[in-house]
N, C-alpha and C positions, 0 to 999 in steps of 0.2 A: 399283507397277509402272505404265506406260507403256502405256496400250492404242496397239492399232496404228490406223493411220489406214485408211480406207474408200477417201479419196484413194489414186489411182497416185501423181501426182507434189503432193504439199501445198506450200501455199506461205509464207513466213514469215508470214504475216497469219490460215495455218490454227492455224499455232504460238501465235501471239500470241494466239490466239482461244479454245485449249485453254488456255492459262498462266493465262487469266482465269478461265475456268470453273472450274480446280485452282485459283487465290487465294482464288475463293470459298468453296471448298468447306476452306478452308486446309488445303491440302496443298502446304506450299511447297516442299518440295523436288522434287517432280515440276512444281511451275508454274515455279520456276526452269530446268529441264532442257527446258522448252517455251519459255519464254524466251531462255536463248541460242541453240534451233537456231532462233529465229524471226530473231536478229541474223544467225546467220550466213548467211542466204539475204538476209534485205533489213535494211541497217545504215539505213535511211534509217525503218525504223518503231521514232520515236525514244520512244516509250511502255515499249515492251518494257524499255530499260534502265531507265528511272525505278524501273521494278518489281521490275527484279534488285538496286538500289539498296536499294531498300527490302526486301527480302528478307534480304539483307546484314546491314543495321540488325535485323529483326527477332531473326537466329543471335546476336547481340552480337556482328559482323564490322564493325563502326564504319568503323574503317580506310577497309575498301575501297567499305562504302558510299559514305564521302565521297566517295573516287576518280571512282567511277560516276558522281554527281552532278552533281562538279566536273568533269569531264570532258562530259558532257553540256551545260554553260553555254557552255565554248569553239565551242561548236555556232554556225555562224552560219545566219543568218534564221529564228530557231525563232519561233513562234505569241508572242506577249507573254504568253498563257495560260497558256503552257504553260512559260516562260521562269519566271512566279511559282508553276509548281505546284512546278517543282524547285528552287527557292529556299529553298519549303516544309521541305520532304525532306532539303534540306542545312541548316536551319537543327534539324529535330531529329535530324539525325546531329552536329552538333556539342553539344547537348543530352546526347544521348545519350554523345558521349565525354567529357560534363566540360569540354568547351572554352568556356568563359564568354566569352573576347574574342570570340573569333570567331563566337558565336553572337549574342551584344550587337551587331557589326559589322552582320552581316548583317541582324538583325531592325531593327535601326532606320531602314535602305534599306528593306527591306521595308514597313514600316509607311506609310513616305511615300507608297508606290503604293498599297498592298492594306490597307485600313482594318480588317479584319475584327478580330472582339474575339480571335477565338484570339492573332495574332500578337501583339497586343497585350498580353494579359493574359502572356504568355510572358515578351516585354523586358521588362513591371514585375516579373516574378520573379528574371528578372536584374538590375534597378537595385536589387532588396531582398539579393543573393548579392554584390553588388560595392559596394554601401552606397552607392549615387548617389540621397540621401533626396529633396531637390528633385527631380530628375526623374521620381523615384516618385510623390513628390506630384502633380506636373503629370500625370504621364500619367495614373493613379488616377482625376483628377477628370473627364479627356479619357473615358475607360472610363465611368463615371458617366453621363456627357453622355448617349454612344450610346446606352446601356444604357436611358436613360431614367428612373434612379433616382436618390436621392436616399441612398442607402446610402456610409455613412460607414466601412466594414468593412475594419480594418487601416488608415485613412487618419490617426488619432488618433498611431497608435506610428511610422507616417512622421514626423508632426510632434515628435512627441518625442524618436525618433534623431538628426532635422536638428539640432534643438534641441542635444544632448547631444551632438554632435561637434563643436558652435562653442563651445560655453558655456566652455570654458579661456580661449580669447581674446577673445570678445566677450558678455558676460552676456545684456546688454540685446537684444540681433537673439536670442538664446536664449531670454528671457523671452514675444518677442515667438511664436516656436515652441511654447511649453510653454503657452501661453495659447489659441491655435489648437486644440493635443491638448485642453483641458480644455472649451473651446466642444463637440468634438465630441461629447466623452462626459465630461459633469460627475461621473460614478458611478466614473468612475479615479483613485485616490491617487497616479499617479505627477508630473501636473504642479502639484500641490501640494507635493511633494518635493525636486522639481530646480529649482524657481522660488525655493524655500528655499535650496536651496544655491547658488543663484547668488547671492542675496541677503548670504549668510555668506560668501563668495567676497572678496566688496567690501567685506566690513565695513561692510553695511549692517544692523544687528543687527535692529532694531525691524520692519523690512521684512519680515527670514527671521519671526520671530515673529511675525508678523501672517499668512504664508502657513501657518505650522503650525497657527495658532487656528483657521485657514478650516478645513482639514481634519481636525481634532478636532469641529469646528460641523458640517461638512459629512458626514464618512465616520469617524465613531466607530469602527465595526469597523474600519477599515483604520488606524487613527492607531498601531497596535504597529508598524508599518513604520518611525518612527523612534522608537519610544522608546528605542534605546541613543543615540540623538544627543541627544534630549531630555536624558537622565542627564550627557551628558560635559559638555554645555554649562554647565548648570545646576550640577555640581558644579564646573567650571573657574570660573565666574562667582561662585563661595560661596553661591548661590541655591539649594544642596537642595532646601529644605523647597518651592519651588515644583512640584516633581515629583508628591510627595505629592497638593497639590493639583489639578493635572493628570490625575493618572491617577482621582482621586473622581469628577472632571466625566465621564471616560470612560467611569468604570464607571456612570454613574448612566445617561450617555447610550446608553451599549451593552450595558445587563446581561448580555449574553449572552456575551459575548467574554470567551474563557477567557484569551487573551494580558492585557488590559487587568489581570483576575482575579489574576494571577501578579504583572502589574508592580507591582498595588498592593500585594498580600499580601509581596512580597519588598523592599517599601521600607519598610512596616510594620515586619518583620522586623529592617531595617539599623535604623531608628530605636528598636529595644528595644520596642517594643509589640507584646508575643509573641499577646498573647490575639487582638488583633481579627487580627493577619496571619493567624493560624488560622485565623480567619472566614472570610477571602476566600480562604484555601488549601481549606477544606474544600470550601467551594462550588463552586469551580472542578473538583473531584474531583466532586462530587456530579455535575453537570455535563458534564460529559465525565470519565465512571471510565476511560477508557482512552489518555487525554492523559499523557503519557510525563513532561511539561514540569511538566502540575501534580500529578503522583504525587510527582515528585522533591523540591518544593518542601514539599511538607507534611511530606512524611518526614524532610528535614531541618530543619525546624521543630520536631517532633515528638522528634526526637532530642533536640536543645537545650532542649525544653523540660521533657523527664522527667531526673527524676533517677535517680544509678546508673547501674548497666549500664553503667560506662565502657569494657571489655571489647567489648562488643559496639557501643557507641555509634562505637569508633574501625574497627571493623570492616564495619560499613555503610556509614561516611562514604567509607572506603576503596573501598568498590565504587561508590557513587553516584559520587566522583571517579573512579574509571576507566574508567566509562561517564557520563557529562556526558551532560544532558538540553536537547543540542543541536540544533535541529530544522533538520531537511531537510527542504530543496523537492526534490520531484520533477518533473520534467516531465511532464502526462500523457502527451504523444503519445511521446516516446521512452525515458523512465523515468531523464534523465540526472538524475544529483542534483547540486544547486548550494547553499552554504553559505546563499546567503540569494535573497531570492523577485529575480525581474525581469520584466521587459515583455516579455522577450525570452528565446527557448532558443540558449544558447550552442551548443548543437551541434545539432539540429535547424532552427531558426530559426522555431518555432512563436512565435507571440504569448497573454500572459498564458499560459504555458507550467505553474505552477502554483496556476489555478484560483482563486488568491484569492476 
């Protein structure tokens, strides 16, 4: 409720005075009702709408926020202050509706005048939602500058998206991207990956294989990222038995890594040497007893390699084929599940989305 005023006759400036005190106190629907009787005595106390604006914005009335706002700019001789607070205001009511051009428009006028890191950091959330990677980049490092730091964070997977949206038509300007991402954080497997496949792109063989070794040298646990490319290559090329090899250096290098554990125990397996595949299945179980990937692998190892029990043998293979020990990535932040891992959440737009 509305207390009454003490004033005979208040004046819009009393209104505007009680609408601030109810903002504070948030209680916006009574500070909005002090606000517009504060318009309708004096239109020229042009604060009052800023606030019914933003009140607007607060219900989810987007719409007519904008209205308020935009209508408040066609204002002539306003303060320049005050010119950029409602700029503000309309640049997170369009925010707030989803309107990415017209908030992108705004903020980038904005930015030219009013340096502040808020607007700023805003646009490069819109150059990451509209995929404008250079500009991300540039501005990022501009943020850095003020900031006064030296903080590389989210600046890596700008370079590796730039990278990854030229890399079809031009490798080389992509390599020269995927090189950048890997200066900033030599601990990511992704521009050991893409620098690979631009390499195989061009039929540069020896090249892609030399960024794979770095990464096998460099990031053992992360080298099961391509071993299904490793496999296709190597059997396309009649090179198998190089896999084998591969995957011993990996495990020897990353004992710990249950993926490496499986790749070697299931090429073991294809090549008929059941005993030691067992080795490196058990272990992997030993290891992680609740790895879904390496239960399935031993069990059908296990199956194949007892005799009897045909009955049952063809009846578990049955269920293990109709539950396939396929793994999902999840997203942590929004739980989307994606066949295989990325830099990137296809539907949140989180970065290193599953945790690798």
């Amino acid at each position: 409720m509305n207390l009454p005023f003490t004033k005979k006759n208040p004046t819009g400036a009393d209104f505007y005075n009680r609408g601030i005190n109810l903002l504070l106190d948030g209680n916006l629907d009574n500070a909005m009702r002090q606000f517009r009787e504060c318009v309708e005595l004096d239109s020229e106390i042009v604060d009052a709408y800023y606030h019914i604006g933003n009140i607007f914005r607060a219900r989810g009335q987007y719409e007519r926020a904008e209205k308020v706002h935009t209508d408040l700019l066609h204002r002539s001789s306003l303060p320049a202050e005050f010119v950029n607070k409602v700029k503000r205001a309309l640049i997170r009511d369009y925010l707030a509706m989803r309107n990415v051009r017209k908030a992108q428009a705004l903020l980038t006028e904005a930015v030219k005048i009013d340096a502040s890191l808020w607007l700023k950091e805003e646009l490069l959330k819109l150059f990451e939602a509209t995929a404008e990677w250079d500009a991300a980049i540039e501005l990022k490092m501009e943020i850095n500058r003020q900031k006064g730091t030296g903080s590389s964070e989210n600046l890596e997977y700008y370079y590796l998206e730039s990278g990854n949206a030229i890399a079809g038509k031009n490798g080389r300007a992509a390599r020269i991207k995927f090189k950048e991402a890997m200066k900033l954080n030599p601990n990511t497997p992704w521009p050991y990956i893409l620098i690979a496949d631009t390499y195989f792109a061009e039929n540069r063989v020896d090249d892609a294989l030399q960024f794979w070794s770095q990464l096998f040298d460099t990031l053992p646990s992360k080298a099961y990222l391509v071993f299904d490319k490793v496999e296709r290559y190597y059997f396309e090329t009649g090179a198998y038995g190089e896999v084998g090899l591969i995957y011993r250096q990996i495990v020897e290098r990353a004992p710990q890594s249950i993926e490496a554990l499986c790749a070697l125990s299931n090429y073991l397996f294809k090549k008929g040497d059941i005993d030691e595949a067992l080795t490196y299945s058990r272990n992997a179980v030993e290891m992680a007893p609740r790895s879904f990937a390496a239960n399935d692998i031993l069990i059908r190892q296990l199956l194949h390699h007892t005799e009897g029990c045909d009955a049952l043998k063809a009846a578990v293979e049955g269920l293990l084929d109709n539950f396939p020990a396929k793994k999902a990535y999840l997203c942590v932040k929004c739980g989307k599940q994606a066949p295989k891992p990325h830099w990137r959440c296809s539907s949140c737009g989180a970065w290193e989305p599953n945790a690798l």
